[in-house]
C-alpha positions in Angstrom: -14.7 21.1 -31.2 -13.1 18.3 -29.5 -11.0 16.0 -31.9 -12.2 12.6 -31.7 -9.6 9.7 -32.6 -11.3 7.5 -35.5 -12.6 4.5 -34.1 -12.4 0.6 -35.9 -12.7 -2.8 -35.8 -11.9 -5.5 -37.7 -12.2 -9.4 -36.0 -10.9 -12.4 -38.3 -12.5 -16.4 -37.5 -13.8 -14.7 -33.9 -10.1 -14.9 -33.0 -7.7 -11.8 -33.9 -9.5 -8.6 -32.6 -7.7 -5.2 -33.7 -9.0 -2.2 -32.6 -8.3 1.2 -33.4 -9.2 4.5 -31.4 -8.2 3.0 -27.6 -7.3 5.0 -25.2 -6.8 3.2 -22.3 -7.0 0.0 -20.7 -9.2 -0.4 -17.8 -8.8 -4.4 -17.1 -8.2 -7.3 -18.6 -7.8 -11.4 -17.8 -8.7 -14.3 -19.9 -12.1 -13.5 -20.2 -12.8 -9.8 -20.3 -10.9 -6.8 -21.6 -12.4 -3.5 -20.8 -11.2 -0.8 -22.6 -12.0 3.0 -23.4 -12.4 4.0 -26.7 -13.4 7.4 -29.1 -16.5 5.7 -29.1 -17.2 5.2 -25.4 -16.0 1.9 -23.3 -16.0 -1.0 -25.0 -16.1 -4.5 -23.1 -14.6 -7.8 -25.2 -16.1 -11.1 -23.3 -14.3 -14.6 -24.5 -11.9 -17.1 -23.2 -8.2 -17.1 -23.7 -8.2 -13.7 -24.4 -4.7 -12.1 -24.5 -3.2 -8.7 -25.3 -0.9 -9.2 -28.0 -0.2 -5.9 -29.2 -0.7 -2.6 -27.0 0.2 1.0 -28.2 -1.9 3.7 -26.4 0.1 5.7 -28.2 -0.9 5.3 -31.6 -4.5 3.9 -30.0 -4.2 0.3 -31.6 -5.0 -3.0 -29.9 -4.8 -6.6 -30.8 -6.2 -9.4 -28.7 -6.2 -12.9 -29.5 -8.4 -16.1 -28.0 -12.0 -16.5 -28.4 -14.2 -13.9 -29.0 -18.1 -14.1 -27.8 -19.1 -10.3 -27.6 -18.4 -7.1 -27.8 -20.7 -5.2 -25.9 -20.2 -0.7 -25.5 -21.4 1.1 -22.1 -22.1 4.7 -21.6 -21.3 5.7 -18.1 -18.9 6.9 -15.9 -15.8 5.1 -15.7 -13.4 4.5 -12.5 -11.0 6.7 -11.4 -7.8 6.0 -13.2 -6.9 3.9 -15.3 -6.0 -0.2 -14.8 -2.3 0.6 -15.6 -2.4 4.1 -13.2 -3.9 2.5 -10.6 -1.0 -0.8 -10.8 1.6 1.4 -10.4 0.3 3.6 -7.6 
């Protein structure tokens, strides 16, 4: 059985996003962030978004700015990630 990091969020006034269970960081800009989670890829869409705090590490994220949606895709994802494919 494959251990599966737990998976959270928790969004204050639609501006501070924190999310728990990341594991990578496919792209971001002002107004999307798409990132893969424990729970499958999960795509924030708002304006003024920025990463504030990144830790792949420990899997935690926050992003401030607006948030309008969070929105989850099952699929196949790129090849690499956004930070493996910037530093090829």
């Amino acid at each position: 059985m494959e251990y599966e990091a737990p998976h959270r969020l928790s969004m204050e006034d639609r501006g501070q996003l924190k999310i728990s269970g990341v594991s990578d960081v496919d792209s971001f800009d002002e107004q999307t962030i798409v990132l893969q989670t424990s729970r499958g890829t999960l795509i924030v869409h708002g304006s003024q978004l920025h990463l504030q705090t990144l830790s792949l590490e420990s899997g935690q994220i926050e992003i401030d700015g607006i948030v309008d949606a969070l929105t989850y895709e099952d699929g196949h994802r790129e090849s690499g990630s956004f930070f493996a494919r910037l530093f090829r």
